[in-house]
N, CA, C and O of each residue as an XYZ file, in Angstrom:
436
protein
N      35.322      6.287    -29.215
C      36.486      7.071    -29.574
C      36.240      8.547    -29.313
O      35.086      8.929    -29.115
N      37.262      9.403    -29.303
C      37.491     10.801    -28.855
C      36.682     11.287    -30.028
O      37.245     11.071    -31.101
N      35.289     11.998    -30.131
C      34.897     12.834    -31.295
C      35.168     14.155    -30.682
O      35.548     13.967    -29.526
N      35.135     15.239    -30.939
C      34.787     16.869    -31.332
C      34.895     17.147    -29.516
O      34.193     17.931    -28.877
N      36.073     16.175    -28.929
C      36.184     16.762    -27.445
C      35.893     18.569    -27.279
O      35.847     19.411    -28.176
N      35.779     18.693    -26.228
C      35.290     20.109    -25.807
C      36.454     20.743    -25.260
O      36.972     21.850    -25.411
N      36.770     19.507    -24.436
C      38.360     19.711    -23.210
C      39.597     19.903    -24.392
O      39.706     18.936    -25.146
N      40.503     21.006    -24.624
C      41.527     21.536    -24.996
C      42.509     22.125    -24.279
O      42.154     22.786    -23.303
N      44.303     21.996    -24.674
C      45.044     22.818    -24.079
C      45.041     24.310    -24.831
O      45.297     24.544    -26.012
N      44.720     25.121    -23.915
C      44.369     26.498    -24.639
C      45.584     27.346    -24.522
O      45.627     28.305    -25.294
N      46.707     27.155    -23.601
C      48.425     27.228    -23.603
C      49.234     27.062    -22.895
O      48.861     26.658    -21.793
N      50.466     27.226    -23.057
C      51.270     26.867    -22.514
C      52.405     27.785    -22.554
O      53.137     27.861    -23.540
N      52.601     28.657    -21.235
C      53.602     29.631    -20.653
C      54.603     28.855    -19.809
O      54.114     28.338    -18.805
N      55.768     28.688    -19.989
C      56.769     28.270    -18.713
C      56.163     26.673    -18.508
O      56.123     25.691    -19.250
N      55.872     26.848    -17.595
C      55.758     25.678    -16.597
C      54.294     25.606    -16.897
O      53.859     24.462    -17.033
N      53.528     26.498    -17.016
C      51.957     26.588    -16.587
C      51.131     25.989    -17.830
O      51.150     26.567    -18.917
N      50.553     25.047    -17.663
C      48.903     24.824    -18.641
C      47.731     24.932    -18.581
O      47.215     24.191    -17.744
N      47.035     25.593    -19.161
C      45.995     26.061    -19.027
C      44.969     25.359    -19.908
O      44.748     25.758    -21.051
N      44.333     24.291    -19.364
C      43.258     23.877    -20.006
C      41.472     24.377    -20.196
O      40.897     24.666    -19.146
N      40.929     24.433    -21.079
C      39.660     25.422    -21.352
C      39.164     24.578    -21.919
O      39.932     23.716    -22.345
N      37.470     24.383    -22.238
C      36.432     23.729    -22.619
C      35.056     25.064    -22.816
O      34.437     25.737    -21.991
N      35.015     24.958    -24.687
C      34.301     26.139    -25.122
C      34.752     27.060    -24.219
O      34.108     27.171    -23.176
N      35.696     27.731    -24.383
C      36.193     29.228    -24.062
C      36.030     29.263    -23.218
O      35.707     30.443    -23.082
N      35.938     28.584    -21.778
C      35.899     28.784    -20.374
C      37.145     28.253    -19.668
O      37.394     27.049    -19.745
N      37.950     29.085    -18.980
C      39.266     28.268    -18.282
C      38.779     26.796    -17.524
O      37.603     27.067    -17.280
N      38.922     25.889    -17.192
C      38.224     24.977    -16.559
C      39.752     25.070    -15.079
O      39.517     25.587    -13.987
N      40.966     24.547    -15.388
C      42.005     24.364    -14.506
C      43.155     25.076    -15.460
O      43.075     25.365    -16.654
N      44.123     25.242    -14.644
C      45.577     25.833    -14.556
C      46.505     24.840    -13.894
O      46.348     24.718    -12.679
N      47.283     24.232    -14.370
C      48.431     23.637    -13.736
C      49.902     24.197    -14.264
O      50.428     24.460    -15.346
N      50.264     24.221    -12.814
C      51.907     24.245    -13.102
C      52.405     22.776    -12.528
O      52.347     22.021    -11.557
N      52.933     22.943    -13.849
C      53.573     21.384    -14.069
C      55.288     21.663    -12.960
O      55.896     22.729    -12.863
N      55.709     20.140    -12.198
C      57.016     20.322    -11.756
C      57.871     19.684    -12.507
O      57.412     19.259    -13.568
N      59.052     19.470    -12.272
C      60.190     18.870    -12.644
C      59.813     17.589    -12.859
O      60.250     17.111    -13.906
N      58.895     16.635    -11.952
C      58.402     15.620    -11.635
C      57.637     15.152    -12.612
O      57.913     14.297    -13.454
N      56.376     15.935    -12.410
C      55.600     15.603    -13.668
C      56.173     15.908    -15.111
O      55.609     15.485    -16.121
N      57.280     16.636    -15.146
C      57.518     16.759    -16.401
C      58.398     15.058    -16.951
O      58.366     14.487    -18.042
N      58.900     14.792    -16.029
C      59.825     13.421    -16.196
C      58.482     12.432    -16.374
O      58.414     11.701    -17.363
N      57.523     12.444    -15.468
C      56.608     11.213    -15.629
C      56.222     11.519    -17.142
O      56.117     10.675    -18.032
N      56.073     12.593    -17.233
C      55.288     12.901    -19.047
C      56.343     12.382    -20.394
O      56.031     12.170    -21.565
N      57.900     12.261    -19.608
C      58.757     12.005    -20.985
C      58.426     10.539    -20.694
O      57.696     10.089    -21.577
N      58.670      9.818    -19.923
C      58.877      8.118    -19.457
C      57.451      7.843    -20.315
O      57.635      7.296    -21.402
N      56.006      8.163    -19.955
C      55.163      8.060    -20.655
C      55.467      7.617    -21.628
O      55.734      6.439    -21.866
N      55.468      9.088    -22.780
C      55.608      9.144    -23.984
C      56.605      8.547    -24.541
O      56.337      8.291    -25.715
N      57.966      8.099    -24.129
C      58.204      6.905    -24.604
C      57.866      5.738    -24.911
O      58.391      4.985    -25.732
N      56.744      5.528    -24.078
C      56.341      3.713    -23.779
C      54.870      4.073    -25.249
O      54.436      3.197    -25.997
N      54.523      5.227    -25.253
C      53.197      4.968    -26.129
C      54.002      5.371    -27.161
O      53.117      5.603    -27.985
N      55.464      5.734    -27.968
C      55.625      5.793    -28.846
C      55.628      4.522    -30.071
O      55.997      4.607    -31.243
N      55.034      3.245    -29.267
C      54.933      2.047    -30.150
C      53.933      1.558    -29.899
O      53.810      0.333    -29.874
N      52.733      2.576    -29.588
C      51.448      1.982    -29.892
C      50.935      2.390    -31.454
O      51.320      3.351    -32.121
N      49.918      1.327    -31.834
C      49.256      1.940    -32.602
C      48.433      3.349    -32.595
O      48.257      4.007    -31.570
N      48.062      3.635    -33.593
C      47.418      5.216    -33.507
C      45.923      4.927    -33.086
O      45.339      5.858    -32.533
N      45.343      3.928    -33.252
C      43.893      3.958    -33.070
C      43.896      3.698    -30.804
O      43.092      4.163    -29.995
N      45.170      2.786    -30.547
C      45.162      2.598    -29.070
C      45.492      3.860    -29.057
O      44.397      4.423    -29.031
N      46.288      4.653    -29.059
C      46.856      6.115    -29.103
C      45.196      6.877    -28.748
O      44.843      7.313    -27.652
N      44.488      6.865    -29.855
C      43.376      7.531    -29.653
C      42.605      7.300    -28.283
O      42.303      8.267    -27.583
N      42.298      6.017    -27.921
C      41.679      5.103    -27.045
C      42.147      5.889    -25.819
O      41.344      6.358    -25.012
N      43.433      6.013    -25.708
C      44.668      6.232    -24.628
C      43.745      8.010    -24.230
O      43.153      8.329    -23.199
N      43.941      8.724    -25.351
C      43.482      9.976    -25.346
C      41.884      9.972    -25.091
O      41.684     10.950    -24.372
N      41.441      9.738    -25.184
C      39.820      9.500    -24.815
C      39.333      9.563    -23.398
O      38.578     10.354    -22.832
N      40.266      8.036    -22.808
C      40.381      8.093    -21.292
C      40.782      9.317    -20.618
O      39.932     10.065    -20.137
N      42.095      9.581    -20.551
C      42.554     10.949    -20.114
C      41.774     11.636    -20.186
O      41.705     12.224    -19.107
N      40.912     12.049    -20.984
C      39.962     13.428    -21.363
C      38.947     12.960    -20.474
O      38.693     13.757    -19.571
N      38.189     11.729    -20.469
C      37.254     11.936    -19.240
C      37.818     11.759    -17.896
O      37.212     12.377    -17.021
N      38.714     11.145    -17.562
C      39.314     11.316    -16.362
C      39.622     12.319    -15.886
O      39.465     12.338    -14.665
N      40.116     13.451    -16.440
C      40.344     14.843    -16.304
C      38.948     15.430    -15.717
O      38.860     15.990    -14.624
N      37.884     15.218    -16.604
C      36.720     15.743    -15.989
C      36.057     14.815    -15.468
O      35.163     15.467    -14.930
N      35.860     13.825    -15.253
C      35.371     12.862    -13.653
C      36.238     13.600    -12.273
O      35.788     13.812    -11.147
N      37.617     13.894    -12.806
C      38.449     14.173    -11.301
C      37.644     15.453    -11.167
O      37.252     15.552    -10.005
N      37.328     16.270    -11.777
C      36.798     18.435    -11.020
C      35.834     17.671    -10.924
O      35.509     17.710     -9.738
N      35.062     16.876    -11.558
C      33.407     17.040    -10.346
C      33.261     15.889     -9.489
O      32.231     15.718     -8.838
N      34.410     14.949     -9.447
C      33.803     13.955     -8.055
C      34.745     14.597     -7.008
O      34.540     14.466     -5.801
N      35.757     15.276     -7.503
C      36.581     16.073     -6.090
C      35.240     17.482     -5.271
O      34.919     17.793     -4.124
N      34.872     17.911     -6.589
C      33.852     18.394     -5.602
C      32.613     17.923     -4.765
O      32.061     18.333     -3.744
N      32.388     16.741     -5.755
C      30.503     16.414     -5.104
C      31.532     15.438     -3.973
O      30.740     14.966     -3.157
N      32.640     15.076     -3.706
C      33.052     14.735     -2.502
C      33.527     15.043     -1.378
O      33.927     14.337     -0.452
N      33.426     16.754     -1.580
C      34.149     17.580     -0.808
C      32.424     17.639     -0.100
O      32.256     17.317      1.077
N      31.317     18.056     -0.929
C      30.028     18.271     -0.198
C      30.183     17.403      0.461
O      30.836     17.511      1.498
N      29.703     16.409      0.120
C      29.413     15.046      0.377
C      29.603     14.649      1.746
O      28.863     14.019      2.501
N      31.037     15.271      1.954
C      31.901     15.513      3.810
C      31.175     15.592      4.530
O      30.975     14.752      5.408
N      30.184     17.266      4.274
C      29.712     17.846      5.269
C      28.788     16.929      5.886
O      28.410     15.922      5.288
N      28.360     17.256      7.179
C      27.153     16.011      8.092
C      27.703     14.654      7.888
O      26.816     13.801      7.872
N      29.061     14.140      7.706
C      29.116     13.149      7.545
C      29.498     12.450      8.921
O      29.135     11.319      8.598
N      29.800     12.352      9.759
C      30.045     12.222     11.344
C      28.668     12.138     11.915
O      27.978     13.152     12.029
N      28.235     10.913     12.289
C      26.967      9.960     13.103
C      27.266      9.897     14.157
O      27.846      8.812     14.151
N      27.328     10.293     15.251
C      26.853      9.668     16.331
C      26.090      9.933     17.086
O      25.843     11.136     17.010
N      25.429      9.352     17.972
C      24.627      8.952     19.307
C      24.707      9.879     20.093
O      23.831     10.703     20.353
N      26.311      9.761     20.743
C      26.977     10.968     21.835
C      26.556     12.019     21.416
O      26.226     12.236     20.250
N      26.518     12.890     22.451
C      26.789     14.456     22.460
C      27.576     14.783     22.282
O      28.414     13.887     22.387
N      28.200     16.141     21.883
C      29.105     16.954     21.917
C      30.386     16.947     23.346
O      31.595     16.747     23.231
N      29.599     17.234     24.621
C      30.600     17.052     25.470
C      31.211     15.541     25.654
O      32.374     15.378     26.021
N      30.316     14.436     25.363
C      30.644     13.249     25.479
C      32.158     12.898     24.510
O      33.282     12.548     24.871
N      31.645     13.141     23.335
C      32.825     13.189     22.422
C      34.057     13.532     22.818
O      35.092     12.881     22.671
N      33.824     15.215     23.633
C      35.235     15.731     23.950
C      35.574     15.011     25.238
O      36.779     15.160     25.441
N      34.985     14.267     26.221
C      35.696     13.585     27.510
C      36.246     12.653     26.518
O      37.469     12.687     26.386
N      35.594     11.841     25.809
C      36.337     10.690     25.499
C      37.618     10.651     24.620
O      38.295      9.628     24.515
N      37.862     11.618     24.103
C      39.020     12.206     23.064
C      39.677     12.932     23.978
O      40.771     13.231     23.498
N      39.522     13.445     25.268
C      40.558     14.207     26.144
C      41.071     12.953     26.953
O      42.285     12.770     27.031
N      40.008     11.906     27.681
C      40.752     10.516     28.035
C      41.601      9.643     27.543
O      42.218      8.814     28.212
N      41.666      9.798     26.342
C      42.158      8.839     25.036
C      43.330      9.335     25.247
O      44.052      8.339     25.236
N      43.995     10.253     25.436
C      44.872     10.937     24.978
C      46.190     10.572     25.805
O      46.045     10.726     27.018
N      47.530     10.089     25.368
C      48.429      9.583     26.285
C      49.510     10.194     26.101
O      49.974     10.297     24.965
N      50.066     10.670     27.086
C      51.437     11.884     27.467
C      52.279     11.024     27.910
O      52.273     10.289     28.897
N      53.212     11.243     26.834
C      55.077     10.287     28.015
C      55.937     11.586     28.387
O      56.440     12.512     27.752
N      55.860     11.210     29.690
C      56.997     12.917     30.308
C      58.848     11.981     29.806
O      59.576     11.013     30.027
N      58.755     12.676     29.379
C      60.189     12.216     29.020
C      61.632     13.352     28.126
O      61.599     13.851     27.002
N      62.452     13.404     28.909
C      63.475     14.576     29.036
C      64.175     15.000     27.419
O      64.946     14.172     26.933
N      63.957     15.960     26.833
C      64.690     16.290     25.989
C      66.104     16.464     25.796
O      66.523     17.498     26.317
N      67.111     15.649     25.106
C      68.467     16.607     25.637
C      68.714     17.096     24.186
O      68.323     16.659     23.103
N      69.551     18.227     24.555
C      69.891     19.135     23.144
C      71.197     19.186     22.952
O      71.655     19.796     21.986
């Protein structure tokens, strides 16, 4: 269960939320029209859960929130050197300039 989480909404201007963990901004979202509708439809459907699933519900979210900032980053590294091959450099570019197929065909306006 959720004890003495760290992750808090620290406020809420307009559209914008600003979530913080021990006094450090962590993210900023501005929420759209969109997400604001997915957030009412939600909260309808968990208004007939129990409070202890309620909690459960809140628990997840809170680590999902922070699994998403650090596997979006260690996957952004992760990218770099990721492309193996054999070929060379010019090899690569003949075979991606051969590949490549043009239809001449007339525009009318």
């Amino acid at each position: 269960m959720l004890k003495n989480s760290a992750l808090r909404i620290a406020e809420t201007v307009g559209d914008n939320v600003k979530f913080v963990s021990n006094k450090n901004i962590i993210f900023e979202i501005k929420m759209t029209i969109t997400d604001k509708h997915i957030i009412e439809s939600y909260s309808k459907l968990f208004e007939g859960l129990n409070p202890l699933t309620k909690i459960e519900l809140i628990e997840k979210l809170t680590k999902s929130l922070k699994k998403d900032k650090k596997s979006k980053e260690s996957e952004f590294l992760k990218s770099f050197g990721a492309f193996d091959s054999d070929k060379s450099a010019e090899e690569l570019i003949k075979e991606i300039r051969e590949s490549r197929k043009f239809r001449n065909k007339d525009l009318e306006f």
